[in-house]
C-alpha positions in Angstrom: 0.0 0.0 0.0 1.4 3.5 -1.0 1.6 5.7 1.3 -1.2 8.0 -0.2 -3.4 4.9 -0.1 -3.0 4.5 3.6 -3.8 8.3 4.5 -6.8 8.2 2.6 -7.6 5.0 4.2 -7.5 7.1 7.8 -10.9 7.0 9.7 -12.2 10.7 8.7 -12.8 12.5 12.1 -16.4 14.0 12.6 -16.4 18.0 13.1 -19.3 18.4 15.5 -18.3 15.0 17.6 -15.0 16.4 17.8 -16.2 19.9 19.6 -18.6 17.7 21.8 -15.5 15.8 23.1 -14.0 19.0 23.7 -16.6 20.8 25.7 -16.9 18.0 27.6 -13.0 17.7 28.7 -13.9 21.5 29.1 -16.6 20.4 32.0 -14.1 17.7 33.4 -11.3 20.8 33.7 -14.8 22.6 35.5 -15.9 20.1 37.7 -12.5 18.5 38.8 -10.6 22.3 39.3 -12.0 22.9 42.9 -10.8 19.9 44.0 -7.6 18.2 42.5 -3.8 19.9 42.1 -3.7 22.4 39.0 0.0 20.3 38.4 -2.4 17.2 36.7 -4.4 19.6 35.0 -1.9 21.9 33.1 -2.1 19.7 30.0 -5.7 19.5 29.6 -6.4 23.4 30.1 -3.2 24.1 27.9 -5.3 21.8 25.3 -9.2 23.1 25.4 -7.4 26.3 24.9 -5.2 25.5 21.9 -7.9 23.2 20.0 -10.2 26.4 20.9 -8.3 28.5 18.9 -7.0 26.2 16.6 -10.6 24.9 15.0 -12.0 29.1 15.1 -9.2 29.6 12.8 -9.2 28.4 9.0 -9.8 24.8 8.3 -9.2 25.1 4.9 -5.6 25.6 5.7 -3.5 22.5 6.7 -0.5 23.4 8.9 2.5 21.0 8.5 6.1 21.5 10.2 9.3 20.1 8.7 10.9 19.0 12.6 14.3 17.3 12.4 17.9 17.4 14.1 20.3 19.7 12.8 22.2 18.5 9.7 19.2 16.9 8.8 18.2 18.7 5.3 14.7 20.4 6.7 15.3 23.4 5.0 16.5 22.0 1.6 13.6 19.9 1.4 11.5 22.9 2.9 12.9 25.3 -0.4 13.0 21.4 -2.7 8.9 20.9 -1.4 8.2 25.0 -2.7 10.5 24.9 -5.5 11.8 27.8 -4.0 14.9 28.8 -2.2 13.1 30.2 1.1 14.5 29.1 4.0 18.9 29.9 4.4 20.5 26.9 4.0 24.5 26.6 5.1 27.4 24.8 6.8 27.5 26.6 9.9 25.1 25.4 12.4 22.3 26.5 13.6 21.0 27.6 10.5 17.6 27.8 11.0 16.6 30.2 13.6 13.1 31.2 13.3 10.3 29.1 11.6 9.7 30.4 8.4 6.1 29.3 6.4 5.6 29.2 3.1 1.3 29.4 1.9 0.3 27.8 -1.0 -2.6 30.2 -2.0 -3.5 33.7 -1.3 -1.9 34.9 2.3 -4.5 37.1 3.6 -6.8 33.9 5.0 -4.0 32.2 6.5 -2.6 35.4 8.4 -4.7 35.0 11.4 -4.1 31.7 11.6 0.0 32.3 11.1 -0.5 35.2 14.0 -1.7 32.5 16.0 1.2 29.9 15.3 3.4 32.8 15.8 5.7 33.5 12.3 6.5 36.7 11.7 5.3 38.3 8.7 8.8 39.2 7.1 8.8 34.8 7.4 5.8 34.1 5.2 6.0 33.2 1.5 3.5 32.7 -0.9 4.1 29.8 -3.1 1.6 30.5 -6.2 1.6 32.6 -8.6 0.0 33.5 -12.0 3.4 31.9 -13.9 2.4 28.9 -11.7 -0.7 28.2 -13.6 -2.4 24.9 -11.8 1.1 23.2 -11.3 0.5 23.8 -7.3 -3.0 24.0 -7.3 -3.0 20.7 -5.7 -1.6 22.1 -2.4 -3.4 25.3 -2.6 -4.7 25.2 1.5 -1.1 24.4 2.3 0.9 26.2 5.5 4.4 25.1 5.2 6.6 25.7 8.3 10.7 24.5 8.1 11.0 24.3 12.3 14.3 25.4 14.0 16.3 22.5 15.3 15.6 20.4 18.2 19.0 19.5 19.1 20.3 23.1 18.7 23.1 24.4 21.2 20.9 27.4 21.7 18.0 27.4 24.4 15.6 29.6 22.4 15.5 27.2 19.3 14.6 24.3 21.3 11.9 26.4 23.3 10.4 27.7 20.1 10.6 24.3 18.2 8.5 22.8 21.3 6.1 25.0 21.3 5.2 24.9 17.7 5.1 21.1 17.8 1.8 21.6 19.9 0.0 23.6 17.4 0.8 22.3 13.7 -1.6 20.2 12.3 0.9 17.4 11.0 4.5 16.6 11.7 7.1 15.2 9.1 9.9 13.9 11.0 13.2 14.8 8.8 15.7 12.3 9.8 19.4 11.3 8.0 21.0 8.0 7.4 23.9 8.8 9.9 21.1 10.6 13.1 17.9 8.4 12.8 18.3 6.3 15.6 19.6 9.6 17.7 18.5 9.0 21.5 16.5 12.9 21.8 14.8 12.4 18.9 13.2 8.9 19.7 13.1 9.6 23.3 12.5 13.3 24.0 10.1 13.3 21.2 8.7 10.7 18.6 7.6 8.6 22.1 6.1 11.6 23.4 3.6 11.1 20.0 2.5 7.8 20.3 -1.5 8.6 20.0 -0.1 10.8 17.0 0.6 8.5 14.2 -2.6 10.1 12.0 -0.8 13.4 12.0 3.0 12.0 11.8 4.9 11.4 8.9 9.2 10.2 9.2 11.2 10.8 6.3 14.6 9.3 5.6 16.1 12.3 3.9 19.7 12.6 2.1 18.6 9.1 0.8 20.5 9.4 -2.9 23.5 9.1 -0.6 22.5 5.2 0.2 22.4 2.4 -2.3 18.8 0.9 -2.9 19.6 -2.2 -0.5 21.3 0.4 2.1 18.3 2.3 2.1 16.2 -0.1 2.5 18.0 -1.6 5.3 18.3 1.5 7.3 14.2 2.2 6.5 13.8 -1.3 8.2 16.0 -0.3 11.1 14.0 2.9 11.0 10.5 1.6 11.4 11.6 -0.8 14.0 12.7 1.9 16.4 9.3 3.3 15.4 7.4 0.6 16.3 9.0 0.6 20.1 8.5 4.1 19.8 4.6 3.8 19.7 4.7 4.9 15.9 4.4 1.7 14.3 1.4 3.0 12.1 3.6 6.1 11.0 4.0 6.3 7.4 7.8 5.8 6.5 9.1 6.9 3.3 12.5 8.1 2.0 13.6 11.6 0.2 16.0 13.9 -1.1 15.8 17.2 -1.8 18.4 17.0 -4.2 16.9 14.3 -6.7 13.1 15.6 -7.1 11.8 12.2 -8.0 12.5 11.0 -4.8 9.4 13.9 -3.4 7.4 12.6 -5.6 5.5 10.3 -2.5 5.8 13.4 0.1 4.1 15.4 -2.3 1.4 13.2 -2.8 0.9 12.8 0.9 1.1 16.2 1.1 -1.8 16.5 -1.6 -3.6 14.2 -0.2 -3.9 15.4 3.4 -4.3 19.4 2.2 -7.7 17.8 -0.1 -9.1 15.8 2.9 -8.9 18.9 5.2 -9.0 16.2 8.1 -5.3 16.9 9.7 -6.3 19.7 12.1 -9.4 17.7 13.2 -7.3 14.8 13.6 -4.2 16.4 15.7 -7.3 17.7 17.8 -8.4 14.1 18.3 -4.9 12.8 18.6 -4.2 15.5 21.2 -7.2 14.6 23.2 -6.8 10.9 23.4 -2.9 11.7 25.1 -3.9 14.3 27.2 -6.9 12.4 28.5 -5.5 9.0 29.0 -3.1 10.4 32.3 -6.4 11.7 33.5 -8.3 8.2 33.1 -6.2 7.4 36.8 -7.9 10.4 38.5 -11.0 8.9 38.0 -11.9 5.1 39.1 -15.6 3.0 39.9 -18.5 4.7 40.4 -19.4 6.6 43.4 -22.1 5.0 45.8 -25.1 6.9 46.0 -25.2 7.0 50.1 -20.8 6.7 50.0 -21.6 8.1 54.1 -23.0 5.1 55.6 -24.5 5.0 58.3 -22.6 3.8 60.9 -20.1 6.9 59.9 -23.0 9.0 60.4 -24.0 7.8 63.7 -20.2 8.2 64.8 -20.0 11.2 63.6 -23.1 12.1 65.4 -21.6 10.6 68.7 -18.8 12.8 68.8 -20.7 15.8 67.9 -23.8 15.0 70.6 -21.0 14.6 73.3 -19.0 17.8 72.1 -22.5 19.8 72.1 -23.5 18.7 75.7 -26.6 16.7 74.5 -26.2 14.3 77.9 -25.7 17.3 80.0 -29.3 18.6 78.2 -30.8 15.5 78.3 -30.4 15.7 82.0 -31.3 18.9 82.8 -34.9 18.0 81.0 -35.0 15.4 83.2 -34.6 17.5 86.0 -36.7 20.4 84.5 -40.0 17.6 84.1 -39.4 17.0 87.7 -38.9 20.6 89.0 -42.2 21.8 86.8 -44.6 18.6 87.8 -43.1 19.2 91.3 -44.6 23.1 90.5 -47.6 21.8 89.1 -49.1 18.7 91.0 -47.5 19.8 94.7 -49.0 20.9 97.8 -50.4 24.4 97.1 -49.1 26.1 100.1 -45.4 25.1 99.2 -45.6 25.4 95.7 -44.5 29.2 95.8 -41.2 27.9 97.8 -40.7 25.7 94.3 -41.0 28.1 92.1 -37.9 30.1 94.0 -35.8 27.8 92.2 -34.4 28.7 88.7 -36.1 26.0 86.4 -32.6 24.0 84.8 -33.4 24.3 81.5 -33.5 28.2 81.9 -30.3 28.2 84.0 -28.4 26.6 80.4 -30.6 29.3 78.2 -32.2 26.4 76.5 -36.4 26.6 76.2 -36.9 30.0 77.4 -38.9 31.5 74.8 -38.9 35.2 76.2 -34.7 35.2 75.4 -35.5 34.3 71.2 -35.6 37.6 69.0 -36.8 37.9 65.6 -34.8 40.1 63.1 -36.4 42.5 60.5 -36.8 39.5 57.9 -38.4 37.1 60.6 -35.2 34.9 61.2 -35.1 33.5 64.5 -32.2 34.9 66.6 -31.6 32.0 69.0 -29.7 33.0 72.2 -26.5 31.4 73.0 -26.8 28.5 75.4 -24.6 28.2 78.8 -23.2 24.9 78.3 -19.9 23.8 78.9 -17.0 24.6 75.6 -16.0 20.8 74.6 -13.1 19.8 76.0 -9.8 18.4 74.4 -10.7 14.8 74.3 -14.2 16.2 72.6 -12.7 17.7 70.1 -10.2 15.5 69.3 -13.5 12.8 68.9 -15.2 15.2 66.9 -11.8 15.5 64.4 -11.4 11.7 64.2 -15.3 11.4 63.2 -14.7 14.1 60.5 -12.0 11.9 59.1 -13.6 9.0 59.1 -16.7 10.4 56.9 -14.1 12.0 54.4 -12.1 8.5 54.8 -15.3 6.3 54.3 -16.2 8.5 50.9 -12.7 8.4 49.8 -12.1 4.6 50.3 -13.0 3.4 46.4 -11.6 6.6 44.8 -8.3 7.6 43.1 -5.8 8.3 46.2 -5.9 12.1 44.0 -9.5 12.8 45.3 -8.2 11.8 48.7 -7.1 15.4 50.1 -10.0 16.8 48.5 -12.3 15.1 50.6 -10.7 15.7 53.6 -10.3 19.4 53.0 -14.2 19.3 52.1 -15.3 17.7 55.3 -13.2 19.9 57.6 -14.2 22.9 55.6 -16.4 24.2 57.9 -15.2 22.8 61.1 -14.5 26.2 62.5 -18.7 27.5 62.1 -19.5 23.4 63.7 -19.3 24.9 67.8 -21.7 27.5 66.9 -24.0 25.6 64.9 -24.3 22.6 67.5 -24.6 25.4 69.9 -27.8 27.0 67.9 -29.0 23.5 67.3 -29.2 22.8 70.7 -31.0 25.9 71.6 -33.9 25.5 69.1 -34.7 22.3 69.5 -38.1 21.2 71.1 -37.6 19.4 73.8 -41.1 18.0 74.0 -41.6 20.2 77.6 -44.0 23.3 76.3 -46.9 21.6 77.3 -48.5 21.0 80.4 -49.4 17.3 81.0 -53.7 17.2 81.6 -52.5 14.6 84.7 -50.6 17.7 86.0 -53.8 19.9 85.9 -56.0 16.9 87.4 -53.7 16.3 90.7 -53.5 20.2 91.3 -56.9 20.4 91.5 -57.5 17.6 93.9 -54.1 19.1 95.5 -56.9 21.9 95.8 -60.1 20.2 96.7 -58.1 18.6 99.0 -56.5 21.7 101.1 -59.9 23.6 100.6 -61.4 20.7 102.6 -58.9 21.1 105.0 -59.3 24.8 105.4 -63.1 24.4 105.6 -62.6 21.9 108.7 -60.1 23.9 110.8 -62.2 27.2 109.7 -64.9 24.9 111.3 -63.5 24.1 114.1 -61.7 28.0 115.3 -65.5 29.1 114.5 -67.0 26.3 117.5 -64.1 27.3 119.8 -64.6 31.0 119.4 -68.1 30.7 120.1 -67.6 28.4 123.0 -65.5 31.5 124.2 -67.8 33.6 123.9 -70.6 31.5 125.4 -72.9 31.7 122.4 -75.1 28.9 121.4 -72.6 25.6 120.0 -72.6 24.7 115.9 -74.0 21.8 115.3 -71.0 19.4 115.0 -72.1 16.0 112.5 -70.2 13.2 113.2 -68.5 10.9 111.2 -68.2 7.4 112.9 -67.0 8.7 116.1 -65.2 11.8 114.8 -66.5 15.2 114.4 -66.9 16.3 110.3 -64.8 19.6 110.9 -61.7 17.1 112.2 -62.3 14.7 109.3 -62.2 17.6 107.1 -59.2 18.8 108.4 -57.1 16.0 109.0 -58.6 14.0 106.0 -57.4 16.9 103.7 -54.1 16.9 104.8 -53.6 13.5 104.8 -55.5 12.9 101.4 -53.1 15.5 99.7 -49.5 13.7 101.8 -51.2 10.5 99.7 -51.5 11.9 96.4 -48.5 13.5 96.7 -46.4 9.8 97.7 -48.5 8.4 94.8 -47.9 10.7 92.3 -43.7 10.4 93.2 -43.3 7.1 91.0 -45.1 8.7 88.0 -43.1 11.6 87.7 -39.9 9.4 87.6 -41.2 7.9 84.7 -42.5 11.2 83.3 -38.9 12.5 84.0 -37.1 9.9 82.4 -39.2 9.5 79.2 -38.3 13.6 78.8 -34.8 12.4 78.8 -35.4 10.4 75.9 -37.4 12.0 74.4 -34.8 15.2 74.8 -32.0 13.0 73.9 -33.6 11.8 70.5 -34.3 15.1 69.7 -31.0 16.5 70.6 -29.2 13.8 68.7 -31.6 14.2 65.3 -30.4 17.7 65.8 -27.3 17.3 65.8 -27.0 15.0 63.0 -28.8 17.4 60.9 -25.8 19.7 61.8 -23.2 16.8 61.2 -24.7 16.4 57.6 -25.2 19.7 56.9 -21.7 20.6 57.8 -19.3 17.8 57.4 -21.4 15.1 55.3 -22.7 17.8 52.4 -19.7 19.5 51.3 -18.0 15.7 51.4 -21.3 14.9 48.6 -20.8 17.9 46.7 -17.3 16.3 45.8 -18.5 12.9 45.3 -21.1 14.7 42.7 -18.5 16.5 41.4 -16.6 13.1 40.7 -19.6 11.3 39.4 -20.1 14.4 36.7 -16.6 14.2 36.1 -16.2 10.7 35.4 -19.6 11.1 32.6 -17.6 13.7 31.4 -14.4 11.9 31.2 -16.0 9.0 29.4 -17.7 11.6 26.8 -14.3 12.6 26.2 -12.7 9.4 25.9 -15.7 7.6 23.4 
């Protein structure tokens, strides 16, 4: 097969699937930034950028560099290729300093995209002419650049020759029977092109200096360091730019590729499937939906209830249900001693609606609880829960999402004592409301000590009159006791009762508020745990599942 056979034989690259691919490596670069080192992301930014620019530009211009060691013969095949003597040829090395382009067609089109590529206008040539005729109308679309070289002593040249390697739309390798197996050029950069063989062609230049068998031995040699070089489907072909039969095969190529206007479109594609094979290790299985489970959610929750005081609350609700049923259902005459008491609940700021405030857009201003700051150990639990959830998420990712995860669930460590704090103080504690068993023993506390009073007011009344030696009340009897006496000491021993009996059910009572406060407290908190620690972890696990559709758009 010739070798304009096998480049028309390439797989033609679609325009619009092309730009797809692109915009979505441009959503990987968005979603991943936040969250992974700019250092593994250079290449990929350097190449939505470059492919940007590249595909606005003309695509009915082909760009294609002449790169090759000095000695080579670049520019003599450069000036043999335009039939023109354009680029300086000499002894003295280096000769070539600058790129220099020569356009096959009219200039103006192709200055933008020359601007771009960066050759200077006093280095642009244009090949046709009207003494041409049609003899180079078959690389009319043509952008010819003869590259400084690669191995040159001075810095600049090798910089410049780099960075024009990343923009031109095909490569021709210009090698020499005595340099083609040179060490930079295989390993510094034909290696470096392995996903480029579409848009590389080698040439064994100064080949009228070989015999037919020698240069067919050393093309052999030649494609065999290709093929360990990743370039084993490289077109291979030798020249010389002093015999013009032996261009006759480059031109053609040449032709070819310039009439398919596929090159820039396939350096593009060539240039996405190396840049985003490196990033294929950043991304690994699937995320889990629920990657938090939730046994790192109830740890996390544990650490955060114990730094928040949630026991210490949970007690003092205990002890608040016994020091308000104690207010409620005791005996009326030392109730008002009870109530000199703070309530315990109000002595932490927790429940005390009259302390809450209410801004000018109706947000609740809660009041800042006295509880205890955690202490060391507390904190130090509520650090080792945080890593656990980011360490949990992070277990079947990339060890590159690692630190991202971390850094997302600490995030917002710092705002976590206030928020557990504000969470604490707004939650419901299930003690607003007066038990109708309270109301019921008041009011026999009542009944009861209004009997009472009605007896001994019964009984001062007969002894007054008996004082006054007025006529006796009429005194019932019950059994053998006078009412007023069974009134009286039935009251206050009816009352004692109810108050011994009603003992055992405020326990209970006391102890199902501290459950109840607990599992309040604790559903608080974890609301706070998830809203602080557990949702920015899930905003980088979404970030990684987007980023991994992305990354498989880019790589389909």
């Amino acid at each position: 097969m010739s070798l304009v056979e096998k480049l028309r034989g390439e797989e033609r690259v679609d325009a619009d699937r092309l730009v797809q691919r692109l915009e979505a490596l441009s959503r990987f670069l968005r979603l991943v930034d936040p969250h992974l080192p700019d250092s593994e992301l250079v290449a990929a930014h350097t190449l939505v950028e470059r492919a940007g620019n590249r595909l606005s530009l003309s695509r009915d211009h082909t760009v294609v560099a002449l790169a090759g060691s000095t000695g080579s013969g670049k520019s003599s095949l450069f000036n043999a290729l335009a039939r023109l003597k354009l680029s300086p040829v000499g002894v003295r090395r280096p000769t070539t300093g600058v790129a220099h382009a020569c356009v096959w067609g009219p200039l103006e089109p192709a200055s933008k995209l020359l601007d771009w590529v960066g050759v200077l206008p006093r280095h642009r040539f244009i090949r046709e002419s009207a003494l041409d005729g049609d003899d180079e109308a078959s690389l009319r679309g043509l952008v010819l650049l003869d590259l400084p070289d690669f191995d040159s002593v001075e810095r600049g040249h090798r910089l410049e020759v780099d960075r024009l390697l990343g923009l031109v739309d095909l490569i021709v390798w210009v090698v020499d029977p005595q340099k083609y197996g040179d060490r930079i050029l295989h390993q510094a950069y034909l290696s470096q092109f392995q996903t480029h063989s579409a848009v590389t062609v080698v040439v064994l230049n100064q080949a009228d200096r070989l015999s037919t068998q020698d240069t067919a031995l050393v093309l052999d040699d030649l494609k065999r360091l290709l093929v360990e070089d990743g370039l084993g489907d490289a077109p291979v072909l030798a020249t010389s730019a002093k015999q013009p039969g032996m261009l006759n095969e480059l031109r053609g190529s040449l032709e070819t590729t310039v009439a398919e206007r596929q090159a820039a479109l396939r350096r593009v594609a060539a240039d996405l499937d190396s840049v985003s094979e490196p990033l294929t290790t950043m991304i690994g299985p699937p995320a889990a939906e629920d990657e938090v489970d939730r046994a790192t959610v109830r740890q996390l929750t544990d650490a955060l209830a114990a730094s928040a005081g949630v026991h210490a609350v949970a007690d003092a609700s205990a002890a608040a249900y016994r020091h308000r049923a104690a207010a409620a259902t005791g005996w009326p005459l030392t109730r008002g001693l009870r109530r000199l008491r703070p309530d315990p609940l109000k002595r932490l700021h927790i429940g005390d609606s009259s302390e809450a405030k209410t801004d000018a857009v109706s947000t609740e201003i809660v009041p800042r609880t006295s509880l205890p700051e955690a202490d060391a150990a507390q904190k130090s639990a509520v650090g080792l829960a945080v890593r656990a959830v980011s360490g949990r998420a992070s277990a079947p990712l990339p060890d590159v999402w690692k630190p991202a995860l971390a850094t997302a669930a600490r995030s917002r460590s710092a705002d976590l004592p206030d928020a557990l704090d504000r969470a604490v103080g707004r939650t419901d504690l299930g003690l607003n409301r007066t038990p109708l068993w309270w109301r019921a023993a008041g009011a026999l506390h009542w009944l009861f000590l209004a009997a009472a009073v009605v007896g001994l007011g019964w009984l001062i009344l007969g002894y007054v009159l008996r004082i006054l030696g007025l006529p006796a009340l009429d005194n019932p009897q019950v059994g053998i006791v006078p009412l007023p006496t069974v009134l009286l000491v039935g009251g206050l021993l009816a009352g004692l009762l109810l108050w011994l009996l009603l003992r055992p059910a405020v326990g209970v009572g006391a102890r199902r508020a501290r459950r109840r406060a607990e599992q309040r407290l604790r559903a608080s908190v974890t609301e706070v745990g998830r809203e602080y620690v557990v949702a920015p972890v899930r905003e980088v696990l979404n970030a990684y599942a987007q980023a991994r559709e992305a990354l498989t758009a880019v790589r389909s």
